[in-house]
C-alpha positions in Angstrom: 94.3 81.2 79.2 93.2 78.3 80.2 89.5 77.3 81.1 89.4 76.3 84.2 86.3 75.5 86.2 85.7 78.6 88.8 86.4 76.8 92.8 84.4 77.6 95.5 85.1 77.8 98.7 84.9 74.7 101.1 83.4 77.4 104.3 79.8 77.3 103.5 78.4 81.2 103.5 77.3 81.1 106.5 80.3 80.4 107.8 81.6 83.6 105.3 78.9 85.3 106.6 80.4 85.3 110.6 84.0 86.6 109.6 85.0 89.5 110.4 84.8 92.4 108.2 88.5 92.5 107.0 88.6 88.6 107.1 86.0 88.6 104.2 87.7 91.0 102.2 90.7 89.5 101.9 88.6 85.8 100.9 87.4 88.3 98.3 90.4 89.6 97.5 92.4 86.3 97.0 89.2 84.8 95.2 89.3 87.7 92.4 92.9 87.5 92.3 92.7 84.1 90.7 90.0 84.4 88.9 91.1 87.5 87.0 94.4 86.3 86.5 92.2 82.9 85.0 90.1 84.8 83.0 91.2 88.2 82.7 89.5 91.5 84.0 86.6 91.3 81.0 85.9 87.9 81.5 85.0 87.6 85.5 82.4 88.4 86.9 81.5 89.4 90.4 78.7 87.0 90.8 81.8 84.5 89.9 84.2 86.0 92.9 81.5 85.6 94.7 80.9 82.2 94.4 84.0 81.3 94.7 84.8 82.9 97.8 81.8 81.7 98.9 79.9 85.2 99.6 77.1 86.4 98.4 77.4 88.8 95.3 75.4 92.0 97.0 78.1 91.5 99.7 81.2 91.3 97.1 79.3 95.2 95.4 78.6 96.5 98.8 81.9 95.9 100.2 84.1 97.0 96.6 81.2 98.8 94.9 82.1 97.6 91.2 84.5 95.4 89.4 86.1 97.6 88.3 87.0 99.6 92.0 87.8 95.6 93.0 90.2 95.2 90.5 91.8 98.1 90.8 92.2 96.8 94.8 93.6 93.3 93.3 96.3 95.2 91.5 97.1 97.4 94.2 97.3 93.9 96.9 99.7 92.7 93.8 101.7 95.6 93.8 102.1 96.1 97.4 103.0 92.0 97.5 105.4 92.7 95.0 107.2 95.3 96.9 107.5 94.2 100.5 108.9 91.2 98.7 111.0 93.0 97.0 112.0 95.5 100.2 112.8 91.8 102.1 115.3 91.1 99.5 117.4 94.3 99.6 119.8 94.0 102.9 123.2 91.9 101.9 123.0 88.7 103.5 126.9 88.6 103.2 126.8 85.3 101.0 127.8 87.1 98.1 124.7 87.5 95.9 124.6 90.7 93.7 120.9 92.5 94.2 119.8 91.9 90.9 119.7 88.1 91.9 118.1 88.8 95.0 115.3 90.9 93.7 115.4 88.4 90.3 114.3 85.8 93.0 111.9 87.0 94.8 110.0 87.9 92.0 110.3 84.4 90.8 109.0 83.0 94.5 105.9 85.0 93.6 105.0 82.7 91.8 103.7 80.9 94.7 101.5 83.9 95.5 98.0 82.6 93.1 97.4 84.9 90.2 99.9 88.1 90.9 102.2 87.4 88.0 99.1 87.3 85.5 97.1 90.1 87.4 99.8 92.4 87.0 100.1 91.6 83.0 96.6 91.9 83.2 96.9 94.8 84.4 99.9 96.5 82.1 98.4 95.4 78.4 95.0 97.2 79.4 96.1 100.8 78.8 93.7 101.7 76.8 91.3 101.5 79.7 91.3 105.1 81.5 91.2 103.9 84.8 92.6 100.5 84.7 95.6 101.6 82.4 96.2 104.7 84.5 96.5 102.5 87.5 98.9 100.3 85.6 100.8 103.1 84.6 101.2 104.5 87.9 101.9 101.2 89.6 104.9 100.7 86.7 106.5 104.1 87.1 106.3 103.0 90.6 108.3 99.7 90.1 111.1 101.5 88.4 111.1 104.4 91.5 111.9 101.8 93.6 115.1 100.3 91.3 116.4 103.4 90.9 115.7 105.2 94.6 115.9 102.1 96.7 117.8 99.4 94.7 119.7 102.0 93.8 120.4 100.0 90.6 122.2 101.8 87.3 119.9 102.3 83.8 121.3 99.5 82.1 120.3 97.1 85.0 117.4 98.4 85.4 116.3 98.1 82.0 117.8 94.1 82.2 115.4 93.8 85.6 112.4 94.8 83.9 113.0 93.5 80.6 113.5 89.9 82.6 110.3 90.5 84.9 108.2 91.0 81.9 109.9 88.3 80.0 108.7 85.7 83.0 105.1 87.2 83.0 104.4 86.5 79.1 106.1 83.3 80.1 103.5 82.9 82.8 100.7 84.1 81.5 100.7 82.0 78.3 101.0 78.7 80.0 104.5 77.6 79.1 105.4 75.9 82.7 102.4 74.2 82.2 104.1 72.4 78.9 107.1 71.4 80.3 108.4 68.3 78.6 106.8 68.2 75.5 109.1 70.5 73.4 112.6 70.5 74.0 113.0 74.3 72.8 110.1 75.3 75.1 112.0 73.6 77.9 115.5 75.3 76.9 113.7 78.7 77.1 112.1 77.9 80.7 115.7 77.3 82.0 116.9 80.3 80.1 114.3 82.4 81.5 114.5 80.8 85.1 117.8 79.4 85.7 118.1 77.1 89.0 114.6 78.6 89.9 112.8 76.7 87.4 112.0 74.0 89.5 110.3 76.7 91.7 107.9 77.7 88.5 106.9 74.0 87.4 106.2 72.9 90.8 103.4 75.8 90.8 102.5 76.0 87.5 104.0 72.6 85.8 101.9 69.6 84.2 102.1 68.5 87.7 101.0 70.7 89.5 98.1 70.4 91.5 
């Protein structure tokens, strides 16, 4: 991962501190959201969530209680992301498109939502952790459910879907976008991974990026 510098938040705390109640949380939320997709669930800290969201850090444990109970809320904000996402994609627009594109897309325009790709990776390599990995687990089980009782998809393109949405995460997660141009095979497997969404990726998480 890479090391990039924790960002505050531009609202002073006092600013923070007049929000309202659910207002807050969500500044918490998104704030944790990138910084354990940055630095992984062992490597933040909520006196670093709360400084970049700009709260103080008895708030963040008041509101959440630990980090763990607050991570286990970022993953859930992921998965629940993920699936109103993918429940937008699933009516035919009658331009032809197979669902497996349409759901194959919206999980790539995730991308654009900071830190859910890696959160959820995050998320499903830590099942040794009791609580963490049986939160992963469930949330998992949960994404095939919905294939296979609301996509309505066969095995065999179900195991494709998943197979391709973890393939994307690793992609993610180990900073290839962020490459781009330097090696031609690198390149060759971003377009093979992302097709005519690539474009999508790089301008998120390319060199260019901002």
């Amino acid at each position: 991962m890479s090391s990039m510098a924790i960002k505050k938040s531009s609202a002073p705390a006092a600013t923070a501190a007049r929000m309202p109640a659910a207002q807050r949380r969500d500044l918490i939320l998104a704030a944790a959201t990138e910084l354990f997709a940055q630095r992984g669930y062992h490597g933040t800290t909520t006196d670093q969530i709360a400084q970049a969201a700009g709260i103080s850090q008895p708030y963040v444990v008041r509101m959440f209680g630990t980090k763990e109970q607050l991570f286990l809320e970022v993953l859930d904000r992921a998965l629940q992301t993920l699936f109103v996402a993918f429940r937008a994609a699933l009516p035919d627009p009658g331009d032809g498109s197979k669902l497996t594109q349409r759901l194959g897309t919206a999980f790539v325009d995730l991308v654009g939502s900071v830190g859910l790709h890696r959160t959820l990776l995050h998320a499903f390599v830590s099942g040794n952790d009791p609580v963490i990995g049986a939160a992963a687990r469930k949330g998992f089980v949960g994404i095939y459910t919905f294939l296979r009782d609301e996509a309505h998809f066969e095995p065999v393109d179900v195991q494709q879907f998943l197979g391709y949405g973890m393939l994307m995460s690793v992609l993610l997660g180990i900073e290839l976008p962020s490459t781009f141009g330097t090696d031609a095979d690198a390149d060759e497997l971003m377009n093979v991974a992302f097709g005519d969404k690539c474009g999508v990726v790089l301008a998120v998480a390319g060199p260019d990026a901002a």
